[in-house]
MARDOTI-580212 format. One record per residue (C-alpha): x, y, z; residue number from 0. Coordinates in nm, 2 decimals, always signed. Layout:
REM MARDOTI-580212
REC     c1     c2     c3  nr
REC      X      Y      Z NUM
...
//
This chain:
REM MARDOTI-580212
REC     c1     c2     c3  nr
REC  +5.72  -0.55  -0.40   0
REC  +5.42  -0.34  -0.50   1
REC  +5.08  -0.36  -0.34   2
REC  +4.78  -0.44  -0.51   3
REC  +4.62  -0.11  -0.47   4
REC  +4.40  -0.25  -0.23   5
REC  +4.20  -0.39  -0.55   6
REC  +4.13  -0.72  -0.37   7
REC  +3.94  -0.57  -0.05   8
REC  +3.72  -0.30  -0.30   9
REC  +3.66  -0.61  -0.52  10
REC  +3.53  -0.81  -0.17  11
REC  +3.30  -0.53  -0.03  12
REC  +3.16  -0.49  -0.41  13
REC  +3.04  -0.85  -0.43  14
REC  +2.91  -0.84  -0.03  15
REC  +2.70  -0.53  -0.14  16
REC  +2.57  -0.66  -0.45  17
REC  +2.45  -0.99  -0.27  18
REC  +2.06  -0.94  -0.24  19
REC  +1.99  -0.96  +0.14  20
REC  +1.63  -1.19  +0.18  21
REC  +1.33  -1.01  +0.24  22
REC  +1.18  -1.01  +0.60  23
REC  +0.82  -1.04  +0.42  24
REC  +0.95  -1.33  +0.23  25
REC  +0.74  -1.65  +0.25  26
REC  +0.88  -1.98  +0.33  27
REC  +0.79  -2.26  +0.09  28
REC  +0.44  -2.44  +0.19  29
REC  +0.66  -2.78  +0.27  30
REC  +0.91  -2.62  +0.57  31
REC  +0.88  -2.69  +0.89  32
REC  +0.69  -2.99  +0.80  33
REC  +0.81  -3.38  +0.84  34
REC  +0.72  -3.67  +0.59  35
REC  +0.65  -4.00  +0.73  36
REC  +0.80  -4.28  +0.47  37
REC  +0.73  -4.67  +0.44  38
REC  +0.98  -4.90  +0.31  39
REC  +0.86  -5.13  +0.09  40
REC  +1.21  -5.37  +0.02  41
REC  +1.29  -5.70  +0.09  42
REC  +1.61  -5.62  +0.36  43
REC  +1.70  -5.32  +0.55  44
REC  +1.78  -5.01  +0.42  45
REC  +2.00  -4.70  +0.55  46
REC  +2.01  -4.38  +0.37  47
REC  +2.20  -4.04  +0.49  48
REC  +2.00  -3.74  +0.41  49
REC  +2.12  -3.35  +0.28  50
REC  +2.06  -3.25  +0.63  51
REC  +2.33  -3.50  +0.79  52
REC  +2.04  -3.76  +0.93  53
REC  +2.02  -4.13  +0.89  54
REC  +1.75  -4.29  +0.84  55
REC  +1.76  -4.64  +0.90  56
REC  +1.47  -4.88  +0.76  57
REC  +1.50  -5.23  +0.95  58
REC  +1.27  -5.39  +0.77  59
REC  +0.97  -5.39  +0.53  60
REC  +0.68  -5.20  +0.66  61
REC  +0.94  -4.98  +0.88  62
REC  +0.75  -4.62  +0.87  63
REC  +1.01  -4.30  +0.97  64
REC  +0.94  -3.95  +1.01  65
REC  +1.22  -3.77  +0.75  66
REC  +1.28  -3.40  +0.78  67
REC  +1.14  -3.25  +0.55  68
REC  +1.46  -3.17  +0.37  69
REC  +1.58  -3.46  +0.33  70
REC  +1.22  -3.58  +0.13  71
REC  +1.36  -3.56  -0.18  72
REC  +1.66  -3.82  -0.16  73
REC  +1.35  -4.05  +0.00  74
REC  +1.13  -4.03  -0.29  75
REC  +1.43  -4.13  -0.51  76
REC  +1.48  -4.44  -0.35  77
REC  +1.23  -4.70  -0.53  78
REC  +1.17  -4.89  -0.21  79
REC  +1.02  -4.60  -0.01  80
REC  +0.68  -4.47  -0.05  81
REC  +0.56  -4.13  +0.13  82
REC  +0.24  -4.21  +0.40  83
REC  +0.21  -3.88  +0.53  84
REC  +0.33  -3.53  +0.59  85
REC  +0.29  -3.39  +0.96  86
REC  +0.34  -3.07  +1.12  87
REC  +0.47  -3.14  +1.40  88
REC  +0.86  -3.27  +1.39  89
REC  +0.97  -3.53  +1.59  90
REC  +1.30  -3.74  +1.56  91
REC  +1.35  -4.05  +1.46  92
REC  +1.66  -4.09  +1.30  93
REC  +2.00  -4.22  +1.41  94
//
């Protein structure tokens, strides 16, 4: 059985070298680091799972969380959640 040449592993370390390392001078987005604080507006209780791997569960109207800020964009698709605030400082709150 013939070999491949070694084609496979020169094909491997060409696509690892043209991957574009990330810049030590490059600036995070304004948003990181920061947590949201959402209110549920619904009439029952409301559990969503986030990109991060978090639940957040929302007991019952009024119910205000503090969401990573990651996961902020599958909260502002739900219709029943509005955002209150954005904070610096992260604090956990989830399940």
């Amino acid at each position: 059985m013939n070999c491949c040449g070694n084609k496979r592993a020169a094909w491997q370390q060409q696509s690892k070298s043209l991957s574009r390392p990330a810049s030590e001078g490059q600036t995070p987005p304004a948003t990181q680091g920061s947590s949201k604080v959402f209110e549920y507006t619904g009439t029952s209780s409301l559990r969503i799972q986030g990109v991060t791997g978090k639940t957040y569960h929302f007991i019952s109207k009024g119910d205000k969380l503090q969401v990573d800020y990651q996961d902020a964009a599958a909260m502002h698709a739900e219709r029943d959640l509005i955002l209150v605030s954005e904070t610096t400082k992260k604090t956990e709150t989830v399940l």
